[in-house]
BALOBA-1460 file (C-alpha; in Angstrom, 3 decimals):
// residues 134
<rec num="1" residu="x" x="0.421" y="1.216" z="-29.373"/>
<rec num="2" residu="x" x="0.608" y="-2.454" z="-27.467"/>
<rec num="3" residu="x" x="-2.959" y="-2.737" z="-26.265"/>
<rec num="4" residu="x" x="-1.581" y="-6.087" z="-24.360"/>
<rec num="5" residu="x" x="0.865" y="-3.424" z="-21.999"/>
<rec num="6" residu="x" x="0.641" y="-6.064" z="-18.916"/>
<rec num="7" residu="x" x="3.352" y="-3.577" z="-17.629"/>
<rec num="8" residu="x" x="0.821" y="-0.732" z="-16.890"/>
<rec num="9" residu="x" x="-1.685" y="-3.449" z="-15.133"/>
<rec num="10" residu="x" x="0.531" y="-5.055" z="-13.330"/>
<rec num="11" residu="x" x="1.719" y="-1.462" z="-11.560"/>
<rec num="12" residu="x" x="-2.219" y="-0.745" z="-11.396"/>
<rec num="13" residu="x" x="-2.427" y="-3.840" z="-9.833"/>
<rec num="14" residu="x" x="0.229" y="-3.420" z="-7.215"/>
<rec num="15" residu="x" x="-0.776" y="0.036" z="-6.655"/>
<rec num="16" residu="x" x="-4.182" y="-1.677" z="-5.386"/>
<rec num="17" residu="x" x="-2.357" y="-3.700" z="-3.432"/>
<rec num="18" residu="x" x="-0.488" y="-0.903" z="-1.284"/>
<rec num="19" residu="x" x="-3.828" y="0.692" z="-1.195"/>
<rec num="20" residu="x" x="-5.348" y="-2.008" z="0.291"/>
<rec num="21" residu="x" x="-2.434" y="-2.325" z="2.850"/>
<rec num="22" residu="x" x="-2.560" y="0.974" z="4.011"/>
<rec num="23" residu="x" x="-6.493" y="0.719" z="4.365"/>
<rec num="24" residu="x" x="-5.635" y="-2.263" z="7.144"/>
<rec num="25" residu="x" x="-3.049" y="0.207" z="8.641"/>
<rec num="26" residu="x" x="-5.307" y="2.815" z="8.969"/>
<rec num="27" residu="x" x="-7.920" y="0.576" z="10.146"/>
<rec num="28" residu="x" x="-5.892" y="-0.682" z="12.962"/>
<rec num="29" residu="x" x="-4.885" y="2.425" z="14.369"/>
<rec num="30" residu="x" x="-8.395" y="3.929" z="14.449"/>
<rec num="31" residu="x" x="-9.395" y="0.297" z="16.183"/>
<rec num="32" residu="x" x="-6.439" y="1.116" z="18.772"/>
<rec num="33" residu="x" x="-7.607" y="4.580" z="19.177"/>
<rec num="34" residu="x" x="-8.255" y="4.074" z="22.720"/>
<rec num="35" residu="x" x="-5.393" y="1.128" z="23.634"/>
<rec num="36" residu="x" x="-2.831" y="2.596" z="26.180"/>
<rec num="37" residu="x" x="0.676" y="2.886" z="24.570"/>
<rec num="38" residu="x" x="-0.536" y="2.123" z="21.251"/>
<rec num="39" residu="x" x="1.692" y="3.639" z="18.483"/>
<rec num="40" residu="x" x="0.053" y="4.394" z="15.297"/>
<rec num="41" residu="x" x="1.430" y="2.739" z="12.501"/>
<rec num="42" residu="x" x="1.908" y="4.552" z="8.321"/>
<rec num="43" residu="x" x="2.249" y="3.689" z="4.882"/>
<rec num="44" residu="x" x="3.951" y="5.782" z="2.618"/>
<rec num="45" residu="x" x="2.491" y="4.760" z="-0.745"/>
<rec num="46" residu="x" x="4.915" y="7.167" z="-3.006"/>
<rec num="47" residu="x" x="7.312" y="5.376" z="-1.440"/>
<rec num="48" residu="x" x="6.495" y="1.702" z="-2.152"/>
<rec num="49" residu="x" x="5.645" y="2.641" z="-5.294"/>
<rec num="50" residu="x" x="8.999" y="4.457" z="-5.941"/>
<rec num="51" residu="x" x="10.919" y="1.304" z="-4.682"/>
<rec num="52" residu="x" x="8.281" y="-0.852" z="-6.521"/>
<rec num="53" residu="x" x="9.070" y="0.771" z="-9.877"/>
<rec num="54" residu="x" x="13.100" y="1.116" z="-9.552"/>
<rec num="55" residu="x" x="12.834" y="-2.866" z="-9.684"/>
<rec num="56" residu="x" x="13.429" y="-2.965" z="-5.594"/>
<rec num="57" residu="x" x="17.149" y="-1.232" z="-5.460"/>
<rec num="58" residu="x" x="16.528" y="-0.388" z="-1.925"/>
<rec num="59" residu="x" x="14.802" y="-3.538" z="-0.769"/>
<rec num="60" residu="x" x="15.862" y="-6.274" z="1.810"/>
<rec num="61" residu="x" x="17.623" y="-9.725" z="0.487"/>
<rec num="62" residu="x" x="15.016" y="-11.626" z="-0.865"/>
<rec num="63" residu="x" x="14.810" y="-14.974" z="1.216"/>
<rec num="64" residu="x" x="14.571" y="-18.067" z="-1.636"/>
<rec num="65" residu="x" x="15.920" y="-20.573" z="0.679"/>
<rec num="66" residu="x" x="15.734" y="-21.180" z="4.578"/>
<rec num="67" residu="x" x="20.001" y="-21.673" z="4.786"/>
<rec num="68" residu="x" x="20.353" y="-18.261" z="3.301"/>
<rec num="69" residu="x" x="21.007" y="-14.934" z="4.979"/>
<rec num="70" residu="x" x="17.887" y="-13.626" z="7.167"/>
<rec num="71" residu="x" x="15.501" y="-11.123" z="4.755"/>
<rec num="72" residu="x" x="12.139" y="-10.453" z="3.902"/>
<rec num="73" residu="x" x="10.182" y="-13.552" z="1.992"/>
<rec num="74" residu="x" x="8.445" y="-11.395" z="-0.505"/>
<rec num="75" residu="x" x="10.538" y="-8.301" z="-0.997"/>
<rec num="76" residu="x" x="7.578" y="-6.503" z="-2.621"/>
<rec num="77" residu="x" x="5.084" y="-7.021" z="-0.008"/>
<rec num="78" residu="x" x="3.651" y="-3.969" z="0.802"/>
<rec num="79" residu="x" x="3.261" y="-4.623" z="4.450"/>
<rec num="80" residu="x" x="7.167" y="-4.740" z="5.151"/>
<rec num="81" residu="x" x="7.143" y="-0.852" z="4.885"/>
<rec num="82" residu="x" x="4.280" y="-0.105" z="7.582"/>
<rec num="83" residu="x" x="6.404" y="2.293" z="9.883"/>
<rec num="84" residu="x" x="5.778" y="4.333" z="13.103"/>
<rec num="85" residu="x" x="4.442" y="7.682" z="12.730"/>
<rec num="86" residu="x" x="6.457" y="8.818" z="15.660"/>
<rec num="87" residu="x" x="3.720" y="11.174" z="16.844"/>
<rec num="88" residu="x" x="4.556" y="13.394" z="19.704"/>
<rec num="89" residu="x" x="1.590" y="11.643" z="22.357"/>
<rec num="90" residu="x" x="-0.495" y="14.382" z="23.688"/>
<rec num="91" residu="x" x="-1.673" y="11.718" z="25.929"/>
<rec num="92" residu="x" x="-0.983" y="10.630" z="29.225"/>
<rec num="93" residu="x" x="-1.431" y="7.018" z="28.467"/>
<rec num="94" residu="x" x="1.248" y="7.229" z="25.622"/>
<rec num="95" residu="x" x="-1.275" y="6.445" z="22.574"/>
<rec num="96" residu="x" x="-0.213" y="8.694" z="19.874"/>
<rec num="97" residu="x" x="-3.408" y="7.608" z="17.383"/>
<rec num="98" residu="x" x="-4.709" y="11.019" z="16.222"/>
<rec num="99" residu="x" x="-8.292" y="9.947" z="14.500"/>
<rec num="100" residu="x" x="-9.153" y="13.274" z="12.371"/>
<rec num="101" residu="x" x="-5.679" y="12.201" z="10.245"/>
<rec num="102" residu="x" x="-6.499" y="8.832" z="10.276"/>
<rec num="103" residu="x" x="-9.818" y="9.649" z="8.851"/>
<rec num="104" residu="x" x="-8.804" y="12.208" z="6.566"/>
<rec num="105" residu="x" x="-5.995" y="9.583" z="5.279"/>
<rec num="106" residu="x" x="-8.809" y="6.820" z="5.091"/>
<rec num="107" residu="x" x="-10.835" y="9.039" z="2.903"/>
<rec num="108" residu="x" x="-7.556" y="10.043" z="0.664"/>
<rec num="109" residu="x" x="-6.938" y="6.564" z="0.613"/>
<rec num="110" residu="x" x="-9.935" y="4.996" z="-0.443"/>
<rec num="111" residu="x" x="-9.896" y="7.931" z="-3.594"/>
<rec num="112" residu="x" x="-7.041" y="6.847" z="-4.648"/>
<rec num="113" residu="x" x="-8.196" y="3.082" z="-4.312"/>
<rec num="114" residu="x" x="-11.034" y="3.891" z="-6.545"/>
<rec num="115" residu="x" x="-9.235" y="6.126" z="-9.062"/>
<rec num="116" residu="x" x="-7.074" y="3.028" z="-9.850"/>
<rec num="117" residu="x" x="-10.204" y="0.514" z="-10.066"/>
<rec num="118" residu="x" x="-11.665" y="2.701" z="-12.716"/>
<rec num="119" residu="x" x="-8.196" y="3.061" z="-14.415"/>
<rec num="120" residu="x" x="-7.917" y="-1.093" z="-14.419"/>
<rec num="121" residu="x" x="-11.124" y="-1.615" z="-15.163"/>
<rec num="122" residu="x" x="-11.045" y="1.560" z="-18.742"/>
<rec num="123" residu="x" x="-7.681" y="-1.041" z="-19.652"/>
<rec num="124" residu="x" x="-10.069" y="-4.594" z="-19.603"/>
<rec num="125" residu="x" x="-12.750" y="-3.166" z="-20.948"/>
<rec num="126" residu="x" x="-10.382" y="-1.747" z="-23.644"/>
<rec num="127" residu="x" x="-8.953" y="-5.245" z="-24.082"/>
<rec num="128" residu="x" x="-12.677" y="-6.431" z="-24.749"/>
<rec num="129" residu="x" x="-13.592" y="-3.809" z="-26.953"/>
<rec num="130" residu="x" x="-10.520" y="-4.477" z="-29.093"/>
<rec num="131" residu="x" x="-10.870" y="-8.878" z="-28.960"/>
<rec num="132" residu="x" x="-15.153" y="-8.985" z="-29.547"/>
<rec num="133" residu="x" x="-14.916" y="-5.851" z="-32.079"/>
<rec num="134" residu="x" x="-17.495" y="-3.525" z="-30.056"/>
């Protein structure tokens, strides 16, 4: 067993990331709850994660240089796969923000964002266990 697996941290890690991400998502459209025309935004974190871990197959052309083709500058950002929920609007105004999801997602979300914490935090204090001998 490699106790130094930077692999497994480094997915933890990003995994925190998208967490994070999605928190501001959600945040936003509960904030624009009441905006007229407001769209409600989503984060799929299966999928980032999916794309994450297959090495970013699907991803957009990673920009390195400002003469080449038009892309994303970070192709693992997180925050290039917010989408549109494409809500049907059961409001005249056209805002489609429907706050008992959003607040049942924030609570999913911020589960999961603590679920991975714990798992990050087992893997240093694993580390230290295994360098100091205790």
């Amino acid at each position: 067993m490699n106790i130094f697996n930077k692999t497994v941290i480094n997915e933890l890690s990003y995994a925190l990331k998208v967490n994070s991400v999605k928190n501001d998502v959600i945040s936003n459209n509960v904030a624009n709850v009441d905006t007229p025309g407001y769209k409600a935004k989503k984060i799929e974190f299966d999928e980032v994660m999916a794309e994450y871990l297959s090495n970013g197959k699907k991803l957009p052309l990673y920009v390195t240089n400002s003469k080449h083709l038009v892309g994303k500058n970070n192709p693992f950002d997180p925050s290039s796969f917010v989408r549109n929920q494409n809500n049907p609007s059961l409001r005249n105004d056209g805002n489609d923000v429907n706050l008992d999801y959003e607040m049942t997602e924030m609570a999913k979300n911020g589960i999961q964002y603590s679920m991975f914490s714990q798992i990050i935090s087992g893997k240093f204090t694993g580390l230290k266990s295994a360098i100091t001998g205790r």
